[in-house]
VOPAGU-2260 file (C-alpha; in pm, 1 decimal, decimal comma):
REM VOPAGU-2260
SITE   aa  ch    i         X         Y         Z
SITE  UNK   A    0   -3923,5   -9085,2   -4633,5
SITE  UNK   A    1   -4029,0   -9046,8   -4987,7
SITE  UNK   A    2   -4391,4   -9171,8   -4946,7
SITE  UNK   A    3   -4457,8   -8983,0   -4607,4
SITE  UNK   A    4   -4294,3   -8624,6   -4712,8
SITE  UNK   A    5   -4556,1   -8510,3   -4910,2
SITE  UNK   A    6   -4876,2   -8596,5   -4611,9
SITE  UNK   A    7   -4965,2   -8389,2   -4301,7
SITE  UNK   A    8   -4862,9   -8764,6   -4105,2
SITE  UNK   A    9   -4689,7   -8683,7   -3779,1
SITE  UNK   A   10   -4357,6   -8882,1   -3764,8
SITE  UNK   A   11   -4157,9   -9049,1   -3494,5
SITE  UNK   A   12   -3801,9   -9109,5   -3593,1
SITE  UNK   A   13   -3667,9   -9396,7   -3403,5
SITE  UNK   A   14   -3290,1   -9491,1   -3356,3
SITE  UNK   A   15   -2933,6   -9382,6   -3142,4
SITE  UNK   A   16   -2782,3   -9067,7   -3137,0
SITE  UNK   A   17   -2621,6   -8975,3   -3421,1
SITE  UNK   A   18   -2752,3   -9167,8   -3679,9
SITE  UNK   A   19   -2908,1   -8873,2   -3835,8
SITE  UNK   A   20   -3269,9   -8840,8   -3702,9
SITE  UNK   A   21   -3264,9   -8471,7   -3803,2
SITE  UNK   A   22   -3073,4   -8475,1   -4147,9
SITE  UNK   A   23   -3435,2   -8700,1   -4192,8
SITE  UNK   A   24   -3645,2   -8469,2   -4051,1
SITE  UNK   A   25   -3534,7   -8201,0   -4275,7
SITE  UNK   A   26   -3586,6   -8416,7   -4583,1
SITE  UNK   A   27   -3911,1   -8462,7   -4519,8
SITE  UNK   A   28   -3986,7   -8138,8   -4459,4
SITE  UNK   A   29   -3741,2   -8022,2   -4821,3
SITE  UNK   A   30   -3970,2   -8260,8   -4984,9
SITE  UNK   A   31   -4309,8   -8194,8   -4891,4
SITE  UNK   A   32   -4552,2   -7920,4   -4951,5
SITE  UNK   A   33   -4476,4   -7713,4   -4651,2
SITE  UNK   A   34   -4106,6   -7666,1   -4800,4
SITE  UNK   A   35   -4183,9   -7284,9   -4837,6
SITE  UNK   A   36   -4250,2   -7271,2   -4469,6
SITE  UNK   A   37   -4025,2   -7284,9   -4170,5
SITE  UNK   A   38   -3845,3   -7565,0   -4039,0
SITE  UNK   A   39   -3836,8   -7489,4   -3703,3
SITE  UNK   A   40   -3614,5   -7762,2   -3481,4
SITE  UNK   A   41   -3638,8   -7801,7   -3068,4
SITE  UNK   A   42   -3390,0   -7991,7   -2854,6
SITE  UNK   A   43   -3631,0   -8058,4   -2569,5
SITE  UNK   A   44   -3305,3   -8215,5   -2372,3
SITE  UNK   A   45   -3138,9   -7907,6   -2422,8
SITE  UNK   A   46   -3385,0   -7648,9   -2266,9
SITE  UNK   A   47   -3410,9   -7619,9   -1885,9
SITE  UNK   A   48   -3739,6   -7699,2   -1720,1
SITE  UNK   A   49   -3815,7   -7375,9   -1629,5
SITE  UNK   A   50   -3723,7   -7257,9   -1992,6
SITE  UNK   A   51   -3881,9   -7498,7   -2202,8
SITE  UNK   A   52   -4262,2   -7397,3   -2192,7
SITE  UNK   A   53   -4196,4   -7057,3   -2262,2
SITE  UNK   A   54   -3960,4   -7189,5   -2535,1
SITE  UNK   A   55   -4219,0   -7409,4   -2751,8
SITE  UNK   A   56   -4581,1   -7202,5   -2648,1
SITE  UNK   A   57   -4440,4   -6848,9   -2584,8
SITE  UNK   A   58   -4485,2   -6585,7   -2326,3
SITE  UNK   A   59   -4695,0   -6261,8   -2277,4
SITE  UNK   A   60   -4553,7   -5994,4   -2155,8
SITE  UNK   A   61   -4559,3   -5996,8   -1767,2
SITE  UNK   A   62   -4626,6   -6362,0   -1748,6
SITE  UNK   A   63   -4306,4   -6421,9   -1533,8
SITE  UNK   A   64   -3998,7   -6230,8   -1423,5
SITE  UNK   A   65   -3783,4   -6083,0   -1674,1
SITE  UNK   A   66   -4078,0   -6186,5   -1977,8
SITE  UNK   A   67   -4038,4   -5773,2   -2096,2
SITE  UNK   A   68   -4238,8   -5821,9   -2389,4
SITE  UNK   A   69   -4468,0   -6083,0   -2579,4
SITE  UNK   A   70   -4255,6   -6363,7   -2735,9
SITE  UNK   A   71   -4378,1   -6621,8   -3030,9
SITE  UNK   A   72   -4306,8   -6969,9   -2906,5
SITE  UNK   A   73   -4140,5   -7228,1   -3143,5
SITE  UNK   A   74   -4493,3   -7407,0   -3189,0
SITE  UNK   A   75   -4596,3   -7064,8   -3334,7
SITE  UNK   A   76   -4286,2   -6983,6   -3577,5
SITE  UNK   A   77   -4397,6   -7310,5   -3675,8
SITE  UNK   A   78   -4652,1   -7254,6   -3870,1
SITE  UNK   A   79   -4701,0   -7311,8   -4246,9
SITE  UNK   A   80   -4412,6   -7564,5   -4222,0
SITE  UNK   A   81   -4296,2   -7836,4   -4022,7
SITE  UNK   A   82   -4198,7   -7862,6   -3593,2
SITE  UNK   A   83   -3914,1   -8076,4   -3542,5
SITE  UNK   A   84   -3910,9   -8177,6   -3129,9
SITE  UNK   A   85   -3566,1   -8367,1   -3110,5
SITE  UNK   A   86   -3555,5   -8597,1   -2736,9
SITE  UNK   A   87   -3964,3   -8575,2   -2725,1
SITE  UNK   A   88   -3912,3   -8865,2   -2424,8
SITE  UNK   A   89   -3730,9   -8554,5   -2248,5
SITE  UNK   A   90   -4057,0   -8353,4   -2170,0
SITE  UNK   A   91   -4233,9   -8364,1   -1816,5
SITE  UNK   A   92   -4589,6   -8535,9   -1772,3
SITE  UNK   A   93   -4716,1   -8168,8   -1772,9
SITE  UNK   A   94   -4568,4   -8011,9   -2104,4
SITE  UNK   A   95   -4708,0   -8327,2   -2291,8
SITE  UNK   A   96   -5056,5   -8263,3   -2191,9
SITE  UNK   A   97   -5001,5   -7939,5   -2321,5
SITE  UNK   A   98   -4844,6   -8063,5   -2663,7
SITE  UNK   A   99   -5063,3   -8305,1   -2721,3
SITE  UNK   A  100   -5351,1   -8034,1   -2715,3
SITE  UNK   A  101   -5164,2   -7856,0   -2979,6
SITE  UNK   A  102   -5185,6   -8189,0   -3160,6
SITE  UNK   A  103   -5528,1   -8240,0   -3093,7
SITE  UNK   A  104   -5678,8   -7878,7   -3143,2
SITE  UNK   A  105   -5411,6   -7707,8   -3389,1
SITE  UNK   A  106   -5420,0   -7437,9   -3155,9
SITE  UNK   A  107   -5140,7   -7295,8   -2862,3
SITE  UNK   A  108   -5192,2   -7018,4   -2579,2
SITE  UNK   A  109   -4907,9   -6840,6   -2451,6
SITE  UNK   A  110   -4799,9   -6906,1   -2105,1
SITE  UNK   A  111   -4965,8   -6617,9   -1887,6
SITE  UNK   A  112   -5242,7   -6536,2   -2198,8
SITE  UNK   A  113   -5569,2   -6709,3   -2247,4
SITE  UNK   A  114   -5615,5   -6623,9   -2621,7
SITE  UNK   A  115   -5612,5   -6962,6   -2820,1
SITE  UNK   A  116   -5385,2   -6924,1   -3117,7
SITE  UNK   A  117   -5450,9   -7155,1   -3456,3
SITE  UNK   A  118   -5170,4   -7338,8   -3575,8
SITE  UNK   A  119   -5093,9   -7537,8   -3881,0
SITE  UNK   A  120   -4771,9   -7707,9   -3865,5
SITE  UNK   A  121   -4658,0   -8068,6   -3931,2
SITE  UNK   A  122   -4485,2   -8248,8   -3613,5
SITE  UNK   A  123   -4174,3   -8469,5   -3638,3
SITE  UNK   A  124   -4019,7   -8602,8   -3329,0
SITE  UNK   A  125   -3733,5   -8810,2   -3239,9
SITE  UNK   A  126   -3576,1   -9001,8   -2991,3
SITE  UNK   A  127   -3361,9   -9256,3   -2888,6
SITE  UNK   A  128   -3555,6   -9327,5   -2572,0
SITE  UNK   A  129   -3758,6   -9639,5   -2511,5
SITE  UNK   A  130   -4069,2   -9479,9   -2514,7
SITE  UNK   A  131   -4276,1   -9831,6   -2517,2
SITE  UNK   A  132   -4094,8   -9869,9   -2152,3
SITE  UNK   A  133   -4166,0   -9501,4   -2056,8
SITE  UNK   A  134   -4518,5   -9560,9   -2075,5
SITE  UNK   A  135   -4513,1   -9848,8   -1863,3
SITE  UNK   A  136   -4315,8   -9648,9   -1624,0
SITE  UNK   A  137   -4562,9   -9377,3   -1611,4
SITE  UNK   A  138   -4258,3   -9124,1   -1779,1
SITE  UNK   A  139   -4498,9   -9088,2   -2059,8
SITE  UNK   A  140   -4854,2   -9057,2   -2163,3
SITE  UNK   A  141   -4989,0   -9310,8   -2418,0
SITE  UNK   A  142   -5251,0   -9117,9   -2542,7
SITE  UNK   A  143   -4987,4   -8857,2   -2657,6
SITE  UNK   A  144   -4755,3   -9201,6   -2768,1
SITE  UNK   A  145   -5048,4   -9287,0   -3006,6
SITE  UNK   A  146   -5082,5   -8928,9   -3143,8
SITE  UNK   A  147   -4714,4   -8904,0   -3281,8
SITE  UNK   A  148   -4638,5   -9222,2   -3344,9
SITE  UNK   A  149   -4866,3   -9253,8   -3693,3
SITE  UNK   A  150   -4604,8   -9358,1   -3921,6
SITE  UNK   A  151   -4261,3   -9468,4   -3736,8
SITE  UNK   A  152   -3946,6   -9454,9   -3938,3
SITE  UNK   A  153   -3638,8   -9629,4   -3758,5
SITE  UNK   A  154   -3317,0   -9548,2   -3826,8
SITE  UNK   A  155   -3062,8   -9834,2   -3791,7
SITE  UNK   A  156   -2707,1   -9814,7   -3653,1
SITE  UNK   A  157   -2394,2   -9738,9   -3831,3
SITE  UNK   A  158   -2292,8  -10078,2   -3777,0
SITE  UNK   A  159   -2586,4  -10238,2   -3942,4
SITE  UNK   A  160   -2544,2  -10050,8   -4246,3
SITE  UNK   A  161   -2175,9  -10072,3   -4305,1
SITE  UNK   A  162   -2177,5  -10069,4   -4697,4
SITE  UNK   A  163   -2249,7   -9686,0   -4652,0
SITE  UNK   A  164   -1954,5   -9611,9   -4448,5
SITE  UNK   A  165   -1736,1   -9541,2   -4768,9
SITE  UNK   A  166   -2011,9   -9348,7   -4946,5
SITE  UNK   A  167   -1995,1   -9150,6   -4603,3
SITE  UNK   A  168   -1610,6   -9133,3   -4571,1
SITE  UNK   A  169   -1601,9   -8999,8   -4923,5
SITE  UNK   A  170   -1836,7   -8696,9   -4871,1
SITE  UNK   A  171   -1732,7   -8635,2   -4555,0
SITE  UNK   A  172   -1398,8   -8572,2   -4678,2
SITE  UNK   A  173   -1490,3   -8326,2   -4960,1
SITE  UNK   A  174   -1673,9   -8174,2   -4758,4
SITE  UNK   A  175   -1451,7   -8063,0   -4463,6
SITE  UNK   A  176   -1162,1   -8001,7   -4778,8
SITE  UNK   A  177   -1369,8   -7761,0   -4866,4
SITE  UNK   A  178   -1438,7   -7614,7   -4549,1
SITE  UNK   A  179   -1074,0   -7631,2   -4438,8
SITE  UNK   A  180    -962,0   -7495,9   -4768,8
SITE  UNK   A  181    -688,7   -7812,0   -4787,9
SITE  UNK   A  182    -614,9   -7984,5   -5119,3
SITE  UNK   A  183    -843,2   -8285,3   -5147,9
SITE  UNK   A  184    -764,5   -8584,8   -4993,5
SITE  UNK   A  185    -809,0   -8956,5   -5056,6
SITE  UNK   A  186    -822,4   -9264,9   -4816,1
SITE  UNK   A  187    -667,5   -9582,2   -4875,8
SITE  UNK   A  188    -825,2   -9913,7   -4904,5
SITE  UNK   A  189    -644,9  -10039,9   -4575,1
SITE  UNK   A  190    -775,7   -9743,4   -4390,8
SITE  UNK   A  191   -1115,6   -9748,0   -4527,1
SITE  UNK   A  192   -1099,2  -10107,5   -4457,8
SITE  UNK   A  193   -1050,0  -10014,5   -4082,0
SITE  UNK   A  194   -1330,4   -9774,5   -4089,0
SITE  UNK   A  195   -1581,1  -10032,2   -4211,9
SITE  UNK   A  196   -1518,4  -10243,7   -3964,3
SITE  UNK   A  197   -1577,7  -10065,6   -3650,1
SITE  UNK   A  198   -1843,4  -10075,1   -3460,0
SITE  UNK   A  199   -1945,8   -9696,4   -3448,3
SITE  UNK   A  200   -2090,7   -9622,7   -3116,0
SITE  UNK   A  201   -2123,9   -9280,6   -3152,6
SITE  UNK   A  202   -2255,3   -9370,6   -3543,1
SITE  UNK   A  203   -2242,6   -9091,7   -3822,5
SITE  UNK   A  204   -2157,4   -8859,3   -3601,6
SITE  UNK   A  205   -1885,4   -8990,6   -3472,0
SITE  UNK   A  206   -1753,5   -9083,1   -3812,7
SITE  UNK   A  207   -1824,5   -8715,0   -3925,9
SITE  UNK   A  208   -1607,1   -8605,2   -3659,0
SITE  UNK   A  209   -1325,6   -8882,7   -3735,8
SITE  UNK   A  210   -1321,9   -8756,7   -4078,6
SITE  UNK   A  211   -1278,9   -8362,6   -3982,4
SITE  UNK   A  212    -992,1   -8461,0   -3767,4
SITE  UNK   A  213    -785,9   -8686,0   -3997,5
SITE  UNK   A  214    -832,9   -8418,4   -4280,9
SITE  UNK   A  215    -715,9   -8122,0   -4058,9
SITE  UNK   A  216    -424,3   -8332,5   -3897,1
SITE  UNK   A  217    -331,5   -8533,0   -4221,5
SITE  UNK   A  218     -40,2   -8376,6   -4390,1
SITE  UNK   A  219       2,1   -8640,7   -4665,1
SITE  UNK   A  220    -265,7   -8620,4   -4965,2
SITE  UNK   A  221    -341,2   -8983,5   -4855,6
SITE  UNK   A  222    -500,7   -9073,4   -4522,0
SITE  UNK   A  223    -345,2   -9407,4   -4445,9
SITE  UNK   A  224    -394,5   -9633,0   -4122,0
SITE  UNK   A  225    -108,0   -9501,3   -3993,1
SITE  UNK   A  226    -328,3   -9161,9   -3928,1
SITE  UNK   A  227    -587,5   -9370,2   -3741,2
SITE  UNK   A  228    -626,0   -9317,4   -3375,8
SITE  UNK   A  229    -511,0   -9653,6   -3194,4
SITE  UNK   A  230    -889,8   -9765,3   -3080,6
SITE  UNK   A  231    -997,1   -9827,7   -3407,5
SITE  UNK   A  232    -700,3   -9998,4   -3503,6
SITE  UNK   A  233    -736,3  -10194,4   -3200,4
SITE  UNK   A  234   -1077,3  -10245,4   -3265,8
SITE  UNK   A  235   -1028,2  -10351,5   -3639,1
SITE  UNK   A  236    -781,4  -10627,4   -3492,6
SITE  UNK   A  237   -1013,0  -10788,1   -3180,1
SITE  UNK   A  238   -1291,3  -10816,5   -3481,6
SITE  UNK   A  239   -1058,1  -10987,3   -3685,7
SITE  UNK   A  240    -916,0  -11206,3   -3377,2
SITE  UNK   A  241   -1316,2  -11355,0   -3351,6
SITE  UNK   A  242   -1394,4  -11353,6   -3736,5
SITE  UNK   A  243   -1602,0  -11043,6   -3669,1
């Protein structure tokens, strides 16, 4: 992250849901040049088909019922700083072409206008799709593949990466203390025990979530295992059962 922030390098950020492929996105846009700029971030699994286009190039006014006025697209608020397309593997065969001409000529038209509009902005996508496999399925075009994939950062599991769970843990429970207004609270070394060693489907996200709950429902200063839902304490014994 540290050696790519500070380049013009499109980025592909690699790895499940929830392990944070935005939190890195925005650190590489915090640390680079463009940090001035906008960060401007697109779900593309979020946005409807028919919404999409209009979403990321824009719209003139007239282009298509209810379009009252001229809109900037996302590509456009873009520029001087960094576009963040989150789920690129999402977009149809037909919006790629399009963004990869953005890549290739720096430059967007409006759906329903014909004037080309420069753009300087730094792409980062993500996505936890097998894009490798997409191509061979025809789902998407390598040519595009090969124009955001310059430098690849994958970000491993939860699981693989347990000795940050209690850094995690920890900030994740002064932070929501803060937010909940609650005294602070601690976690015991049985708990945190638990914590480390489950597997995290869901990854920091679900932990994130795990941690808002058990400091809004806690009463006690200390979260113990006792304030663990049963799946992870069921999960914490089958992995002890196998030596896991």
């Amino acid at each position: 992250i540290r050696k790519v922030a500070d380049s013009n390098a499109t980025v592909s950020l690699r790895g499940e849901s929830g392990t944070g492929k935005e939190l890195v996105a925005r650190a590489i846009h915090h640390n680079s040049s463009r940090r001035d700029g906008p960060f401007i971030g697109v779900s593309c699994a979020a946005l409807p088909e028919s919404l999409i286009e209009a979403e990321l190039f824009g719209h003139e006014k007239g282009s298509f019922t209810g379009a009252v006025g001229m809109v900037e697209g996302r590509v456009e608020r873009a520029n001087g700083g960094t576009l963040f397309l989150d789920e690129i593997g999402t977009l149809s065969l037909a919006l790629q072409s399009k963004l990869l001409r953005v890549l290739e000529e720096r430059e967007v038209t409006r759906v329903g206008g014909k004037k080309m509009i420069k753009v300087d902005i730094r792409m980062i996508t993500a996505t936890n799709e097998d894009l490798e496999q997409a191509i061979a399925d025809h789902r998407f075009r390598e040519d595009l593949y090969y124009r955001i994939h310059v430098v690849p950062i994958h970000l491993p599991p939860l699981r693989e990466r347990r000795e940050d769970i209690p850094l995690l843990v920890e900030h994740f429970i002064r932070r929501f203390c803060q937010e909940h207004g609650v005294k602070q609270r601690r976690i015991d070394g049985e708990a945190l025990q638990y914590l480390v060693d489950y597997r995290w489907q869901g990854n920091v996200r679900e932990l994130e979530n795990l941690i808002q709950r058990l400091v809004v429902m806690t009463e006690d200063e200390t979260i113990s295992a006792v304030n663990l839902p049963p799946h992870i304490l069921n999960q914490q014994t089958n992995f002890s059962r196998f030596g896991k």
